[in-house]
C-alpha positions in Angstrom: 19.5 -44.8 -8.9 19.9 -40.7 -9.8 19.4 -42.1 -13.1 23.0 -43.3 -13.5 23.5 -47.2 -14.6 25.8 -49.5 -12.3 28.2 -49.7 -14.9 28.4 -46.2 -15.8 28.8 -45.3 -11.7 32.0 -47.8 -11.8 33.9 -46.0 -14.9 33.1 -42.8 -13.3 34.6 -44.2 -9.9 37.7 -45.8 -11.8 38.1 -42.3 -13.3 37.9 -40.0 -9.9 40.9 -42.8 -8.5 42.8 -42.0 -11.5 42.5 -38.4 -10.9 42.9 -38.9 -6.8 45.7 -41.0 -7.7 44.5 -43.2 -4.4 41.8 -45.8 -4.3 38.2 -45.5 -3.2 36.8 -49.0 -3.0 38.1 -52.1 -1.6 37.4 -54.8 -4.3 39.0 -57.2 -2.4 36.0 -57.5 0.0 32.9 -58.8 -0.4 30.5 -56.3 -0.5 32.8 -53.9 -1.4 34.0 -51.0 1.1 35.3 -48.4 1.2 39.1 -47.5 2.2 40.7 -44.5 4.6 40.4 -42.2 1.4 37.1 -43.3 0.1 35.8 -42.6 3.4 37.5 -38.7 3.6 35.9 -39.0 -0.1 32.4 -39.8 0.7 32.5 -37.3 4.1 33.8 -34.4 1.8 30.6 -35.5 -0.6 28.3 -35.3 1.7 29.5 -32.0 3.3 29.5 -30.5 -0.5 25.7 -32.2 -0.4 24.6 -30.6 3.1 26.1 -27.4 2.1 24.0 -27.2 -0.9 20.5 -28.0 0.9 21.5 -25.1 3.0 22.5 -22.9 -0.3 18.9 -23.5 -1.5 17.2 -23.0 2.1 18.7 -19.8 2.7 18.1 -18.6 -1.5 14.4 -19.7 -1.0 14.1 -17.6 2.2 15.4 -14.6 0.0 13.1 -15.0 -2.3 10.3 -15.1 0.3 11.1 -12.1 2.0 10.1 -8.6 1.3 13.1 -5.9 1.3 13.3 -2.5 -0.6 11.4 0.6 -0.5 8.1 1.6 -1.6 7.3 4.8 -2.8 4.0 6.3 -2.5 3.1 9.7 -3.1 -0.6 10.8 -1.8 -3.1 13.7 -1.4 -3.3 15.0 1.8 -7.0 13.9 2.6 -5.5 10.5 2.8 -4.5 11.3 6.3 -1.5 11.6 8.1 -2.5 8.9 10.6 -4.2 6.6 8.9 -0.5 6.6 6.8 1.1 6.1 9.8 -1.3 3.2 11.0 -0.2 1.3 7.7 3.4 2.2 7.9 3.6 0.3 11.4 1.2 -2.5 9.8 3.5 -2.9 7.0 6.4 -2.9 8.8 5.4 -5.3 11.5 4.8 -7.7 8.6 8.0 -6.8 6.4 10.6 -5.4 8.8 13.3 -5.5 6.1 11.0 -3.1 3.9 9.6 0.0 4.1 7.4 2.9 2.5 8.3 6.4 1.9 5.4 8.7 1.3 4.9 11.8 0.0 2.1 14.4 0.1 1.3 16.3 -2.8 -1.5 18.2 -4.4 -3.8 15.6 -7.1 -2.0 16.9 -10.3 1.5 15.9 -8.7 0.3 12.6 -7.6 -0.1 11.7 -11.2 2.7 13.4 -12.1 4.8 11.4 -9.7 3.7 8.2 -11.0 3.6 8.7 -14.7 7.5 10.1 -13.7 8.2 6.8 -11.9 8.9 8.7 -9.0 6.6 6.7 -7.3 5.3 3.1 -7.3 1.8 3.5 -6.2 -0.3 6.6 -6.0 -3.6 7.7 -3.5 -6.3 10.1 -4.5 -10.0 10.8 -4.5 -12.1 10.7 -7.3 -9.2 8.8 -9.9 -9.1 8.9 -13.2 -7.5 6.3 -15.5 -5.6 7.3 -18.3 -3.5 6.7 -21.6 -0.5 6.2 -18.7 -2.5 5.6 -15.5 -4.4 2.6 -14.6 -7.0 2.5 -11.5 -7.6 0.2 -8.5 -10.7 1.1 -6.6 -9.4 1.3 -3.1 -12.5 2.6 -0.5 -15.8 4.7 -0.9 -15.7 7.4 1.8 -19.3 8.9 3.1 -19.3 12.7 3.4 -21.2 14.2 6.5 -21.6 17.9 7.3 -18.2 19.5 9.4 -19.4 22.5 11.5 -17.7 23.8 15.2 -19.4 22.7 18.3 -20.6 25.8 19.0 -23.1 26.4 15.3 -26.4 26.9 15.1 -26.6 23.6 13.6 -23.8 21.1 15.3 -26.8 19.6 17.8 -28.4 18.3 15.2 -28.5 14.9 14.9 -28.6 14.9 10.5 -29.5 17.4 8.0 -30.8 17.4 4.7 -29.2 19.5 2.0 -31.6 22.0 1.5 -30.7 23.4 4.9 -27.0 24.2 4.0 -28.7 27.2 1.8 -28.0 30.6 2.1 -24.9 29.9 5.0 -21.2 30.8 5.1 -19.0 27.6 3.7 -15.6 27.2 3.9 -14.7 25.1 0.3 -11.6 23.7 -1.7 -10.2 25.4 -4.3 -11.7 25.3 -7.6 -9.6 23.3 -9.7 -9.7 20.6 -6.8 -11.8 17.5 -7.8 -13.4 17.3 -5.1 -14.4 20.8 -5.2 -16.5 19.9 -8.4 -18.2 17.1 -7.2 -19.2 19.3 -3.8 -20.4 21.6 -6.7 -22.2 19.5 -8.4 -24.1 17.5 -5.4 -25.2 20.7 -4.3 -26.4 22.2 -7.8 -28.5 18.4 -8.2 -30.2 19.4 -4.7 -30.7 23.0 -5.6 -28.6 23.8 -3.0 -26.8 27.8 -2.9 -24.2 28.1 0.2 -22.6 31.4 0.5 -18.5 30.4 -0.2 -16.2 32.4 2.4 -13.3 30.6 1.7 -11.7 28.4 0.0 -8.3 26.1 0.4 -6.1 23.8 -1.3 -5.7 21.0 1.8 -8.1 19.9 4.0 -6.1 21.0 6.9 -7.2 24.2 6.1 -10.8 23.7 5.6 -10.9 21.4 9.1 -9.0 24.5 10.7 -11.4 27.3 9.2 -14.2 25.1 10.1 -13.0 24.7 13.3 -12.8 28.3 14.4 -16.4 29.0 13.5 -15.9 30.7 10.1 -18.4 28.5 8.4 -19.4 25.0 7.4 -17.8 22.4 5.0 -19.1 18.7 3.5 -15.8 16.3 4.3 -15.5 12.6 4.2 -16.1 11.5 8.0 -13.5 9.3 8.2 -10.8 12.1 7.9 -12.7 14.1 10.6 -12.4 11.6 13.5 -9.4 12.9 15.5 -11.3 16.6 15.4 -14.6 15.0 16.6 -12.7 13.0 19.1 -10.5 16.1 20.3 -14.0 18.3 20.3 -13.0 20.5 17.7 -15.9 19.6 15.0 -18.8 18.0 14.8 -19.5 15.9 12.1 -23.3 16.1 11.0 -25.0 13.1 8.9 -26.1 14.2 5.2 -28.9 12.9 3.6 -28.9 12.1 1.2 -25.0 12.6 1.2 -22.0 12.2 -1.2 -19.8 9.5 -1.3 -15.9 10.2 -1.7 -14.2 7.7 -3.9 -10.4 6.4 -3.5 -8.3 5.0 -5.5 -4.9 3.4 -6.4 -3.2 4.9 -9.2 0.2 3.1 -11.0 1.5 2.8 -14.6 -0.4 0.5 -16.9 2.6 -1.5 -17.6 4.3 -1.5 -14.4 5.8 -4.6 -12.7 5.8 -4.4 -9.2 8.3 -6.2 -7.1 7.3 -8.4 -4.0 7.9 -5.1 -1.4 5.6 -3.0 -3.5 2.9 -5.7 -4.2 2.8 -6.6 -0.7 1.9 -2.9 0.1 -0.4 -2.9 -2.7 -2.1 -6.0 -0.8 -2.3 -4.4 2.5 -4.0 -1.5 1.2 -6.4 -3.8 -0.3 -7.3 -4.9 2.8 -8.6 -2.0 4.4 -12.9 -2.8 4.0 -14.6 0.2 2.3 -16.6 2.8 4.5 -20.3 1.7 4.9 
């Protein structure tokens, strides 16, 4: 029994009485049984015994939970509320964790993460690198944003070809998805007439929004507007698709808070 032989369990008794300086076993009965400080012995054993099991309980439910702070920095498209949303998620699931997020332009998302400044990065239309590696997250379907009161915001779709010649509000051009907007146009033959351009797409929503023009945004960001009666969002077809992705160091090695996170973004179904 434990893998100790009976003769080898009495030395090691004989031994602890030598030490105790009191004896553990009756040998005079038959079995043998224990005396007054062989019983205080074998209560204090199995106290040292109990206390252990609940040593390794408590370790093991350590190791289970989540704790710590995840860092994610993000472009702004991502959505405010939508962050939010997975904030509470995450939280309701990991209470002893949380994420810290910051918003920052594309080029300081990657920044951020090749810094280490942050676990995990969000942005549109990611590109991997020597540094960088890329998790597909969701595909995002862009419709047409115009104000309720255009020409054109009745209209139950529109092809591209109908977007030329008329005041749009754009990004900036350095943006990514500026380019792509470019370059879905150009492959339809498509000319709009830029009025203004932005960095965010606060901004574009907002210029939208008070009739200065139209824009081409992913619909899922436009919701709260369309809900509110700010902007209608217009179907495009055919219409471009807004990729997301999850950006993090190639070698990184992400601890239970951050893959949990990592998990729960995983989750979230891509737009039809």
């Amino acid at each position: 029994m434990n893998q100790i032989s009976q003769p080898a369990a009495s030395q090691y008794v004989r031994e602890l009485e030598a030490r105790l300086g009191l004896k553990l076993l009756d040998r005079s009965r038959r079995p043998v049984a224990l005396t007054a400080a062989g019983r205080l012995y074998y209560e204090f054993c199995r106290d040292v015994l109990r206390r252990k099991e609940d040593l390794d309980a408590a370790l093991e439910r350590l190791r289970g939970e989540v704790e710590g702070v995840v860092r994610v920095a993000a472009i702004y498209s991502v959505g405010i509320s939508e962050m939010a949303e997975l904030r509470a998620e995450y939280g309701r699931r990991h209470p002893q964790a949380r994420i810290e997020v910051e918003y920052l332009r594309p080029e300081k998302v990657y920044e951020a993460v090749e810094s280490g400044r942050a676990d995990l990065g969000l942005v549109s239309y990611p590109e991997p690198s020597r540094l960088v590696a890329v998790r597909p997250w969701r595909q995002e379907r862009m419709q047409v944003a115009a104000a309720p009161g255009h020409v054109l915001a009745e209209r139950p779709r529109l092809a591209p070809a109908e977007l030329a010649g008329l005041d749009f509000i754009a990004f900036d051009e350095d943006l990514p998805i500026r380019r792509r907007i470019d370059r879905f146009l150009a492959e339809q033959g498509v000319e709009v007439r830029v009025v203004m351009h932005f960095d965010n797409i606060a901004a574009v929503k907002e210029a939208v929004a008070a009739g200065a023009g139209l824009s081409i945004l992913p619909a899922r960001i436009m919701q709260e507007e369309v809900r509110q009666g700010r902007l209608t969002a217009i179907p495009l077809e055919p219409a471009p698709v807004r990729p997301l992705g999850i950006i993090h160091l190639r070698r990184k090695r992400f601890g239970r808070a951050a893959q949990q996170f990592l998990e729960l973004l995983q989750e979230r179904p891509a737009q039809p």
